[in-house]
N, C-alpha and C positions, 0 to 999 in steps of 0.2 A: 694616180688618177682615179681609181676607185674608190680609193681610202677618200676624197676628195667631195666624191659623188655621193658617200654615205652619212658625211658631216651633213653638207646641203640638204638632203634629204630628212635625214632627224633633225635637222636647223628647223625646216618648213613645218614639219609636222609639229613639233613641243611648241611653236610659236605660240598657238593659243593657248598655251597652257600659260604662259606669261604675259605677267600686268604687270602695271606700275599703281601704283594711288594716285588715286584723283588729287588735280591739282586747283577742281573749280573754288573751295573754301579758300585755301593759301594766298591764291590770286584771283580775288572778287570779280576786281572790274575788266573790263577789255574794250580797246577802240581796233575798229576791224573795217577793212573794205572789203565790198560783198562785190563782186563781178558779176552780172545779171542778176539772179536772185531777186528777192524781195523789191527790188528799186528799179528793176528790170535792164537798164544800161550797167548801173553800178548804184552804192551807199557806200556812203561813212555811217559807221553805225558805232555807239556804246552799249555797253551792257555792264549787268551787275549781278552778281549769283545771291538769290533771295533764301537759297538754302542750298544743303548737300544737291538735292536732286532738279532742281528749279532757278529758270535764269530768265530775267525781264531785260528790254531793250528799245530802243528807238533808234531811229537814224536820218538820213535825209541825204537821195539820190534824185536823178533829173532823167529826162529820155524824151529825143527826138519827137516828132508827132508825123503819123505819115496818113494820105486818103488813097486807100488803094495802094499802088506803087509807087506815087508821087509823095514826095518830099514836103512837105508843108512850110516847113524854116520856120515853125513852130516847137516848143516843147513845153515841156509840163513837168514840176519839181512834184517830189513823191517824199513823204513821211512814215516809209515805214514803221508799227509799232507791234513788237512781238513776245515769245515767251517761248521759252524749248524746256520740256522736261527731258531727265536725263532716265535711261533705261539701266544704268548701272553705276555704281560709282570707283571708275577705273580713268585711267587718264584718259586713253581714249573712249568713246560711247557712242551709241546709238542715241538718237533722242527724237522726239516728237514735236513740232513745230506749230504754234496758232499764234493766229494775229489776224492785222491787216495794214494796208498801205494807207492814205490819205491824199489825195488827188486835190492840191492845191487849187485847179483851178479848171474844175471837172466841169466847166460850162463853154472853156475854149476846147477840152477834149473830146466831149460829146461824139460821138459816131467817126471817130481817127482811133486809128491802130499804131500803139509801140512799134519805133522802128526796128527796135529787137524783139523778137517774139511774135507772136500773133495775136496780141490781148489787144479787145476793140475797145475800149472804152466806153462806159454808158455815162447818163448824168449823173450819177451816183459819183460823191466825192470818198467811197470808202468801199477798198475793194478786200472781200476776206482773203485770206491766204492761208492754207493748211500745207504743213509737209512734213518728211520724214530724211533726218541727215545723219552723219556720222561726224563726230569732233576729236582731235585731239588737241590737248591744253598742256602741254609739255611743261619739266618741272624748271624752265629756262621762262617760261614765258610767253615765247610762240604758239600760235591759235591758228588752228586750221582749221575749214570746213568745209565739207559737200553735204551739198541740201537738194533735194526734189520736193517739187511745190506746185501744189494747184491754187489756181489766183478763180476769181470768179470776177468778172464784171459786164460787159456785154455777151461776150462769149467766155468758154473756159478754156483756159490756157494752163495743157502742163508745162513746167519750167524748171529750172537747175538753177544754182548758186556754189559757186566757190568762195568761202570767204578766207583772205589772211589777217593777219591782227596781231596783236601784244595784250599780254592779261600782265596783271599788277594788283 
């Protein structure tokens, strides 16, 4: 049982001493669902790695519209469009997040709030997004991601994203 507890132990600790290589060049593209994040309900999103440390991307997610507490039985489709540079070039990574969403139809959203989140929407059809995530891109092809983000549009809304995906 000891002998047991000192494996685990030095397992925990050397972990960050081991990496893998980055898998962004090998497998460029990636289609990936974002669960809140960027699209605020959910995206389908593609992306394509424009170099070792840098990855471009779009998508297109929808979300509820609400006034106050009330429901509206409205919503409003989003086009996220973004970019993550990578802070290292290991499978998995830290990366930095910029872009923005596109608010299809930022004149029936005007002054309603995402029914996920607290983001009030203004008439502006284009709201920035900055954030800061962690990836890994395994050498199978699975894509994973958490992401923290601040959105600006009427108010400021910080916000989270989980994305899963397949790179190729």
């Amino acid at each position: 049982m000891m002998k047991a507890r000192w494996i685990i132990v030095w397992g925990l600790a050397l972990a960050p001493l081991a990496h893998a290589e980055h898998t962004r060049v090998t497998y460029p593209s990636a289609v990936s669902v974002e669960v809140l994040g960027k699209g605020l309900a959910f995206a389908v999103q593609y992306d394509r790695v424009l170099n070792d440390d840098l990855v471009a991307g779009f998508g297109y997610g929808s979300v509820s519209l609400n006034r106050g507490q009330e429901d509206t039985g409205q919503s409003v489709s989003l086009i996220p469009v973004y970019a993550h540079y990578y802070f290292t070039r290991d499978q998995a990574s830290f990366f930095g997040a910029a872009g923005f969403t596109i608010v299809t139809d930022a004149t029936k959203s005007n002054g309603l709030e995402a029914s996920t989140g607290a983001l009030k929407f203004s008439s502006s059809p284009v709201i920035p997004v900055i954030g800061l995530g962690y990836e890994n891109r395994t050498d199978t092809g699975f894509l994973f991601r958490a992401t923290a983000y601040g959105m600006l549009a009427k108010s400021y809304a910080p916000w989270v994203g989980v994305t899963f995906g397949y790179a190729f």
